[in-house]
N, C-alpha and C positions, 0 to 999 in steps of 0.2 A: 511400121511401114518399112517394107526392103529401100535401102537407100546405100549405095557404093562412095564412100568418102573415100577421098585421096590427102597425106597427111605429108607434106613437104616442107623442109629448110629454105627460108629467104635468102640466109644468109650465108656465113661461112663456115656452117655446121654448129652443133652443140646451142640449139636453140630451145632444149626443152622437148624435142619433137615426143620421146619416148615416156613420158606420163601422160601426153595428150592424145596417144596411142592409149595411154592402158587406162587413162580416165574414160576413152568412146569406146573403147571395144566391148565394157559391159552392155553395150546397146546392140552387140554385130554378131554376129556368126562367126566369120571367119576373120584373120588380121595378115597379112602376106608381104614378109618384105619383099624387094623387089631387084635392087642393084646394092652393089657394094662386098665387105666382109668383113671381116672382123677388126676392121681399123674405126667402127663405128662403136660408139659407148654411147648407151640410155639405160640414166640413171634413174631409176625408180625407188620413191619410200611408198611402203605400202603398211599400214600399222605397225610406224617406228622402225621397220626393217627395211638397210636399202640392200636394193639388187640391181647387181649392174650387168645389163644384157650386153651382146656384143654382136649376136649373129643369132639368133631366138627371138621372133617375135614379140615384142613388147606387150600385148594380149591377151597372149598363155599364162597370165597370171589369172583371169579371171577362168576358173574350172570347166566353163562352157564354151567356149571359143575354141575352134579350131583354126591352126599355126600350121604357115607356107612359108619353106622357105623355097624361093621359084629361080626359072631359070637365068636370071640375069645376076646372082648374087654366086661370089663367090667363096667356096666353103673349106674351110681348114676343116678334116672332121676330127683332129684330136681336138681342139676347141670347142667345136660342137662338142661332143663328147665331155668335156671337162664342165660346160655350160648347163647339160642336161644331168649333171649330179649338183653342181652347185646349186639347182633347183630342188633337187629331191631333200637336200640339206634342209632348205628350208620349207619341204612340206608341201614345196610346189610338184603336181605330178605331170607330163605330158605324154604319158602313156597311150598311143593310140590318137594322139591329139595332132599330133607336128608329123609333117609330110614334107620330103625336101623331093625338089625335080628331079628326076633321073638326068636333065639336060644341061646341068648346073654344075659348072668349072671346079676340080680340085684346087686350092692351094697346098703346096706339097714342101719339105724342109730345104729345096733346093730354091725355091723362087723366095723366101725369106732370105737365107744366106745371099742371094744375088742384089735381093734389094740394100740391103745394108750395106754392099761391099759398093754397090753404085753409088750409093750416098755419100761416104766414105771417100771416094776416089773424087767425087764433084768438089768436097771440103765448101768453102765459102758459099760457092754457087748452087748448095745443093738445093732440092726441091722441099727439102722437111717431111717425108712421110712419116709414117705410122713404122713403119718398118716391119709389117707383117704380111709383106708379098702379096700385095693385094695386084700392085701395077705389074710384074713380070707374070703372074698369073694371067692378069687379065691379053698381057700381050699371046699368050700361049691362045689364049681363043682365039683371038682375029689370027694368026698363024695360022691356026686348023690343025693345031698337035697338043690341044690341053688334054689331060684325062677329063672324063669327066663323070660324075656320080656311078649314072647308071653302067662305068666300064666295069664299079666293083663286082657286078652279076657272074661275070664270065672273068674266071680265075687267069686261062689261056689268055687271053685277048691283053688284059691286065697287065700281065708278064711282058711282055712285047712289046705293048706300048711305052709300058712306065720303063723299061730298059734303054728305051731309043733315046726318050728324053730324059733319061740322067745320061747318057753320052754326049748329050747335048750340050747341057750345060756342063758338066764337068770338060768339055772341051775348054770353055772361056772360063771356069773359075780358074784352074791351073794353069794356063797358057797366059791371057790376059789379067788375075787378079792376084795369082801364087796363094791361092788358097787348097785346101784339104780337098780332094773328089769325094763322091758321095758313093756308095754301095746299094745299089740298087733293091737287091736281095731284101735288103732292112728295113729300108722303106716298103717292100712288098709286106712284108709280113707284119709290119703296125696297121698298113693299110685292110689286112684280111683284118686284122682281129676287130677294127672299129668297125666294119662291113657286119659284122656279129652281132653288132651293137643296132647298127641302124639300118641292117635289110629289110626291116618291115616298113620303115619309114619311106621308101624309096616309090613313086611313082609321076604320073605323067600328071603335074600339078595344071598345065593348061587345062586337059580335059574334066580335072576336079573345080577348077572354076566357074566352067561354062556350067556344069550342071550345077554350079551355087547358084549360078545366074540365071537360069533356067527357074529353078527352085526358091527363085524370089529371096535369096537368103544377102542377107545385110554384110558387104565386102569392107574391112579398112585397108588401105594402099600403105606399107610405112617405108617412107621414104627414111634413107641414112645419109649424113655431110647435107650441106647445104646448095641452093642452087649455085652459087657463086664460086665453087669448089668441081661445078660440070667440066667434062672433058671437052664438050665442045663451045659451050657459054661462060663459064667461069673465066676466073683471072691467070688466063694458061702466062707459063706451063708450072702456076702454079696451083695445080687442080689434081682433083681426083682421079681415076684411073678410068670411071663408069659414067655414067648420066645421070644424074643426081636432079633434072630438071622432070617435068613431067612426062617427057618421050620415052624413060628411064620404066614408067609404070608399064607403055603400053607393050615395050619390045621384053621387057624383063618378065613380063606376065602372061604373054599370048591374049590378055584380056584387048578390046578394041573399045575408043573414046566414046564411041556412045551411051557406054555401060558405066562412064567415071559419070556419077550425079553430080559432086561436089568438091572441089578441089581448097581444102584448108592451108594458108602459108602460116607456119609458124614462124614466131620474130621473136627477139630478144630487144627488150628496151633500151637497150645501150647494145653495141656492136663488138664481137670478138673475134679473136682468128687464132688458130694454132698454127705454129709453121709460118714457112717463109712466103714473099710477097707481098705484093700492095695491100695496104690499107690505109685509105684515104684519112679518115676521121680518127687517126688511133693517138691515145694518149701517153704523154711520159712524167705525168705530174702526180701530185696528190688524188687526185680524183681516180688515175690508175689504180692505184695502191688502194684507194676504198672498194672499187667495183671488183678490184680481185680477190678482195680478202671477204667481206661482206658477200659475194655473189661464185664466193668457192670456184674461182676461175681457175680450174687445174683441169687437164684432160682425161675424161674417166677411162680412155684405151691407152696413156702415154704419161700422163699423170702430169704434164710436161705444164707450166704457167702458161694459160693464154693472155694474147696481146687484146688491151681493151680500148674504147674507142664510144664514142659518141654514138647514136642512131643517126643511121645514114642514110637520107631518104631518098637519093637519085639510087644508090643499088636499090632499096626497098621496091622503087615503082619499076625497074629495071627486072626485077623477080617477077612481081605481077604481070608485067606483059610475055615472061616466058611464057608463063606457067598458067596462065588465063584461071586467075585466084578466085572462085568467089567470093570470101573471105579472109581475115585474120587471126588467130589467136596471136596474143602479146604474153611474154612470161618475163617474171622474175620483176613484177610492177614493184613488189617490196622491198626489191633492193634499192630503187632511188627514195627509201623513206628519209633519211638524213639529210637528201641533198639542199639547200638553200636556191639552187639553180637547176636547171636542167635546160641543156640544149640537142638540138636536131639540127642533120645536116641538110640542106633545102637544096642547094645548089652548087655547081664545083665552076672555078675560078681557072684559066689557062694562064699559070702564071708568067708566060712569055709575050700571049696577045692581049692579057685581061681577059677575053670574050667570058660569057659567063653560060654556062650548060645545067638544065634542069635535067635534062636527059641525055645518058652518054651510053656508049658501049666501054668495055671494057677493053679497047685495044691498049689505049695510052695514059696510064693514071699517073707517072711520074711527074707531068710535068702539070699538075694542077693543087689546089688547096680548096679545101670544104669553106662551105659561105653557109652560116648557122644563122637558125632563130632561137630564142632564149627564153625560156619557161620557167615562172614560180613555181619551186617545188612545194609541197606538202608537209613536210616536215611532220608527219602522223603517221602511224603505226596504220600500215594495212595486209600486213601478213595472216593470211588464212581468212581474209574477208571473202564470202561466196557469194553476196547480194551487190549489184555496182550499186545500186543505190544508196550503200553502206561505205561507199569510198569518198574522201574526202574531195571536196570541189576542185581545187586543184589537179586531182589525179585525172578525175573525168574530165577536164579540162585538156589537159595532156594528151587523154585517148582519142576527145573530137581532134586533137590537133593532128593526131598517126592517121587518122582515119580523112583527115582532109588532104594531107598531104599524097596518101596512098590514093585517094579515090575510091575504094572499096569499104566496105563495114570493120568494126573490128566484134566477131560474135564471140571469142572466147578470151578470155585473162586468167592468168593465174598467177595466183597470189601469195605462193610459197612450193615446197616441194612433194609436199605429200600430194598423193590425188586427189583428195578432197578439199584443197586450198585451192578452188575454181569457182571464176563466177562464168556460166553461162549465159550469155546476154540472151541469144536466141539457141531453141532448140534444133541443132542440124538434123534430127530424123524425116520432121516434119518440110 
């Protein structure tokens, strides 16, 4: 049955999204990320080998799927580039498979250098990015002077534009940051030779959707960062650059909501964040030091230690009502196999009036503290279990406890890293 799922972060990105991608996409036709670049990492094992995507559909691992990358993502293409051999390496091919928007934003060697020297100059106050010019890129769009894919067609036009805006910025690197100017010229000619590479790839990916959609063909939506990392919901301005919420699918794709059947949040059972900002429920005890070591909490685009933290369940329901979730999938249930305890965040505390909030926006988070419930762990080995009925009482305990607190189902778990370490509760096709 044609069925369009849409595949989103609850939280603050690095939730698993990207095997829950390539575990559904054997069931779809096509998989389209939709906003973001390459400051997104989904790590994927797939028979003992992991592959870490960055800006490549998660999808295109299965030989029958066709990969979108569309217009609301923004694309380095020596990246791309570098992504689409690290594939070939391992036998993965997307020849003819992967299609990027002609309408979809360059990032270029000038808006990296700008992002690091902004971070750089903030020192204490900075925002924590990725550092790979995802944000001064995406400023070039709403300016109305980014390149963009399809300017590689027409060599002339090319020239002239990408000259303007290295004047541009080379204006403020040397005047405001006394950094190096950049040579246009140089960037011209990396820029033709990867055009070489991926002129065939280049077309008008809305209009390849509608006729998916048209054609009854089974769409995944993959979201990158989490929703709590949106430009305009997140926990500004310590947030993404793109909309990382569900409006993110409809504007980044030209696709319209009627066609989204199913909208999936992925969640992490415990709470993590890279970078800087609020985080309500985050820990500094021995229970950090477990969840990071045991749950390989490193950034797979930064490699950087993320901050770890309880499951939070006023952001949790705070997702849900962006994002009008169907469902849940939960990942990485095996990591709390050790713990004696387990707690969830229920409700946040103003530690100035006392008042007490199950649901909050995220204007003011400094001046409160998480109000937990407390849960027997399991203490049993459930990694790589694919049947729930084969998970110990306590775990499924746990999950009616995620799924009371959220108010929605929870239909998918996973229970280790490989794709096959999932339990399907219900089938989303049907």
């Amino acid at each position: 049955m044609q069925k369009n799922i849409v595949i989103l972060g609850t939280q603050w990105g690095d939730e698993g999204k990207g095997k829950i991608v390539d575990y559904l996409s054997q069931n779809s036709s096509y998989v389209v990320r939709y906003h973001g670049g390459h400051n997104a990492g989904h790590t994927l094992v797939v028979e003992n080998k992991k592959i870490v995507l960055h800006i490549i559909p998660s999808g295109l691992l299965h030989p029958n799927v066709i990969g979108i990358i569309s217009n609301g993502v923004v694309i380095s293409i020596s990246e791309l580039v570098k992504e689409i051999e690290m594939l070939k390496k391992h036998n993965f091919f997307i020849k003819k498979r992967l299609f990027i928007s002609h309408s979809a934003s360059l990032i270029l060697p000038f808006h990296i250098t700008m992002d690091i020297v902004r971070e750089k100059k903030l020192g204490v106050n900075s925002i924590g990015t990725t550092g790979r010019g995802i944000g001064p890129a995406y400023e070039d769009k709403v300016a109305r002077r980014s390149l963009r894919v399809g300017d590689l067609k027409d060599e002339n036009k090319l020239s002239i534009k990408l000259k303007n805006i290295v004047d541009y910025y080379n204006n403020q690197l040397v005047s405001i940051y006394q950094h190096a100017s950049f040579n246009y010229k140089i960037i011209l000619k990396d820029l033709l030779k990867f055009k070489n590479i991926i002129n065939d790839m280049i077309v008008d990916t809305t209009m390849m959707l509608h006729k998916a959609i048209q054609n009854k063909k089974s769409i995944i939506f993959e979201g990158a960062q989490g929703s709590l990392l949106d430009i305009d919901h997140g926990t500004y301005p310590y947030v993404t650059s793109s909309n990382s919420t569900i409006g993110g699918v409809i504007t980044g794709t030209g696709v319209g909501p009627k066609n989204l059947d199913y909208i999936l949040g992925v969640t992490k059972v415990y709470s993590t964040r890279v970078g800087n900002g609020p985080f309500p429920t985050e820990l500094f005890n021995n229970i950090d030091e477990y969840l990071s070591k045991k749950g390989n909490e490193f950034g797979s685009t930064t490699g950087r230690k993320r901050r770890t933290g309880w499951l939070d369940g006023v952001a949790l329901r705070y997702s849900i009502q962006l994002n009008s979730l169907s469902a849940l999938c939960i990942t990485k249930l095996d990591v709390l196999d050790n713990l004696k305890e387990i707690k969830i965040c229920t409700a946040y505390q103003d530690i100035n009036t006392l008042e007490i909030y199950t649901n909050v926006s995220f204007v003011n988070l400094e001046n409160i503290k998480p109000i937990y419930e407390t849960y027997p762990g399991w203490m049993q080995n459930t990694s790589g279990i694919k049947k729930i009925e084969d998970l110990p009482k306590a775990a499924k305990n746990y999950i009616k406890s995620i799924e009371k607190i959220a108010g929605i189902p929870v239909d998918m778990i996973s229970t280790g890293p490989d794709r096959n370490d999932t339990i399907l509760v219900r089938n989303l096709f049907v």
